[in-house]
C-alpha positions as CSV (number, residue, x, y, z in Angstrom):
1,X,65.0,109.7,-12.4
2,X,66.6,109.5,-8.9
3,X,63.6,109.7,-7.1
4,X,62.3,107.0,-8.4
5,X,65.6,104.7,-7.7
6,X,65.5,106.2,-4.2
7,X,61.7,105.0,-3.9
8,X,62.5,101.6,-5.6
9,X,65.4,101.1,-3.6
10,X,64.4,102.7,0.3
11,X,60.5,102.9,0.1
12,X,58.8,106.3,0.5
13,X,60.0,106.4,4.3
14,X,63.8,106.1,2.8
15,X,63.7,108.6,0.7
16,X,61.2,111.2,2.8
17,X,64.6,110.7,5.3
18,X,66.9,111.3,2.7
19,X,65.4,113.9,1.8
20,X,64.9,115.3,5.7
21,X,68.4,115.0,5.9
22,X,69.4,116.7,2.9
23,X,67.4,119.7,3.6
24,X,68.3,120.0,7.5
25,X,71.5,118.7,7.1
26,X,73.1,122.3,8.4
27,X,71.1,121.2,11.8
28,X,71.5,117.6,11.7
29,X,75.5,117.2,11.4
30,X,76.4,119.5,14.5
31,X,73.9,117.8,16.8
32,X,75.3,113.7,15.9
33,X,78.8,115.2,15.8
34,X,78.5,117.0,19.9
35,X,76.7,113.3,20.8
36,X,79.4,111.6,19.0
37,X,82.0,114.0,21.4
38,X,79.9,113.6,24.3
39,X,79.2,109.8,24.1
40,X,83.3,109.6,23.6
41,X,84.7,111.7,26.8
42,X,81.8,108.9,28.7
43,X,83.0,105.7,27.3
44,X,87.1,107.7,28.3
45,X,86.0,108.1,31.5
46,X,84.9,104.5,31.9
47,X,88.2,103.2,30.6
48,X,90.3,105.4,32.7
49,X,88.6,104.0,35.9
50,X,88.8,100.8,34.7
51,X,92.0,101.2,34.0
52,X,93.3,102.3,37.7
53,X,90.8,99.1,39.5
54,X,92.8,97.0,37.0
55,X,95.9,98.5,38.1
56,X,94.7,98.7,42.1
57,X,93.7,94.6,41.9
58,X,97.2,93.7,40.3
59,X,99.1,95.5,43.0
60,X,97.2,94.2,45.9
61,X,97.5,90.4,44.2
62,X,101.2,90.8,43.9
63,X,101.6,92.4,47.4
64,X,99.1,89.3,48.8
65,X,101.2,86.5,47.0
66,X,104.4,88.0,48.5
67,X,102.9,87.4,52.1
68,X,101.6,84.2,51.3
69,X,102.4,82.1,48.1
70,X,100.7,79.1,48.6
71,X,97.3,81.2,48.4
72,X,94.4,80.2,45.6
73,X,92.6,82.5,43.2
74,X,89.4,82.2,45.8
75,X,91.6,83.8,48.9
76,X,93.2,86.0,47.0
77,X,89.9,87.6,45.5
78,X,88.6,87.8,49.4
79,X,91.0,90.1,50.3
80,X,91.0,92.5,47.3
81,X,89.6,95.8,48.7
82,X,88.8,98.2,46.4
83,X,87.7,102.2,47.1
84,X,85.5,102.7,44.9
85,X,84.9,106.3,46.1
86,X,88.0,107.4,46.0
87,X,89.2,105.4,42.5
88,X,86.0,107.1,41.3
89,X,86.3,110.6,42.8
90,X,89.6,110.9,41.7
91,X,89.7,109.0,38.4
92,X,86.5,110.5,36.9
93,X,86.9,113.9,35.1
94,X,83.5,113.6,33.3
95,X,80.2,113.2,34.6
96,X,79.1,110.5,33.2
97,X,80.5,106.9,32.0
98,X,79.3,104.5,29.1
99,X,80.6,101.4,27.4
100,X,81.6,101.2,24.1
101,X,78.6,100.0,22.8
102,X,75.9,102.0,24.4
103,X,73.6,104.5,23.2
104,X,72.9,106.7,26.0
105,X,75.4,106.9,28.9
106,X,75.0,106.6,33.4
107,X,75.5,109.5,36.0
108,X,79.0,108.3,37.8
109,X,78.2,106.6,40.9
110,X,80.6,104.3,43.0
111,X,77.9,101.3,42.4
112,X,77.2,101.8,38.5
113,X,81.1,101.7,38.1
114,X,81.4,98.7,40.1
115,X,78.6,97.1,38.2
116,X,79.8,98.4,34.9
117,X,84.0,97.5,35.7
118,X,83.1,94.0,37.6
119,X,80.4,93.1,35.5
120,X,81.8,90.0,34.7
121,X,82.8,87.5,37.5
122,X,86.2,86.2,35.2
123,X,87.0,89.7,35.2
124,X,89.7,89.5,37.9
125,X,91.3,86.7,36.7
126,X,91.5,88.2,33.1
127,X,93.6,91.3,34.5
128,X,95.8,88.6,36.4
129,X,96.1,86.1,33.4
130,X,97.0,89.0,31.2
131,X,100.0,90.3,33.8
132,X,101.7,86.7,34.1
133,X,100.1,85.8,37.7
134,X,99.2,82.2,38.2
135,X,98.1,80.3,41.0
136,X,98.5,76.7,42.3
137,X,95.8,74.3,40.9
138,X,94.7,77.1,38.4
139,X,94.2,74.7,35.0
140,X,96.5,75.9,32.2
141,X,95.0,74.9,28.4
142,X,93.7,76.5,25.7
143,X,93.0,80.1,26.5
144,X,89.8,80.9,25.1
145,X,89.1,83.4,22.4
146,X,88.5,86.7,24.8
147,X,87.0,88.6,21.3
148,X,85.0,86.0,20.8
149,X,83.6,86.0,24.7
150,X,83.1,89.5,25.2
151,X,81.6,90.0,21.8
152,X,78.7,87.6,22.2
153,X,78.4,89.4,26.0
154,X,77.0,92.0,24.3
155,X,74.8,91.2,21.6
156,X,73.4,88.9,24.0
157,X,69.8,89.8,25.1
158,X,69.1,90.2,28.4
């Protein structure tokens, strides 16, 4: 009787991978659990870089605003140096990084982090926003929804 509801319901490839599952489920569960591990300790990685550029481009903007005040978002961002061979040599403990959302994960490199971490080209101003730093002329308003944003970044096809 439950075959046939698993054919009604799934179709005969639904149920022949029900059943493929059932039967080499002993194989199947240890092999999605280790990629599950492995795709975890890459997305870490990522977010522990990420986490020391973020904390690298608030220092410098706080230490560039002390030497001159009256300086805009656009002279600020010029003079934001960033290492990425050193943030990455000594951030990354893992050989690999990935995003949240990926399926498969990139060989650490000094240019995939930078194209991964400054992907986006609000991304500076984002960290700022978030730590209370302002500059003159910068338009104040409605903040917009940053979910929303980054969500539709990536279902977006490219």
């Amino acid at each position: 009787m439950s075959k046939i509801w698993l054919e009604l319901f799934l179709g005969k490839i639904g149920s022949y991978l029900i059943n493929f599952f059932s039967k080499y489920s002993i194989w199947v569960i240890p092999f999605i659990f280790a990629y599950g591990i492995f795709m975890g300790l890459a997305s870490y990685n990522l977010r522990r870089i990420e986490k020391k550029v973020n904390y690298e481009i608030i220092n410098q903007t706080k230490y560039l605003l002390r030497k001159n005040p009256k300086a805009n978002f656009i002279s600020v961002v010029e003079n934001i140096v960033l290492n990425w061979e050193e943030i990455v040599k000594l951030y990354s403990f893992f050989p690999y990084i990935a995003n949240e959302f990926d399926l498969w994960v990139t060989k650490v490199s000094p240019v995939k982090v930078r194209e991964l971490v400054m992907g986006d080209e609000n991304r500076i101003r984002l960290v700022l926003e978030r730590q209370n730093i302002f500059f003159i002329g910068d338009r104040g308003g409605i903040r917009k929804n940053l979910y929303l944003d980054y969500t539709s970044k990536i279902f977006r096809k490219k």
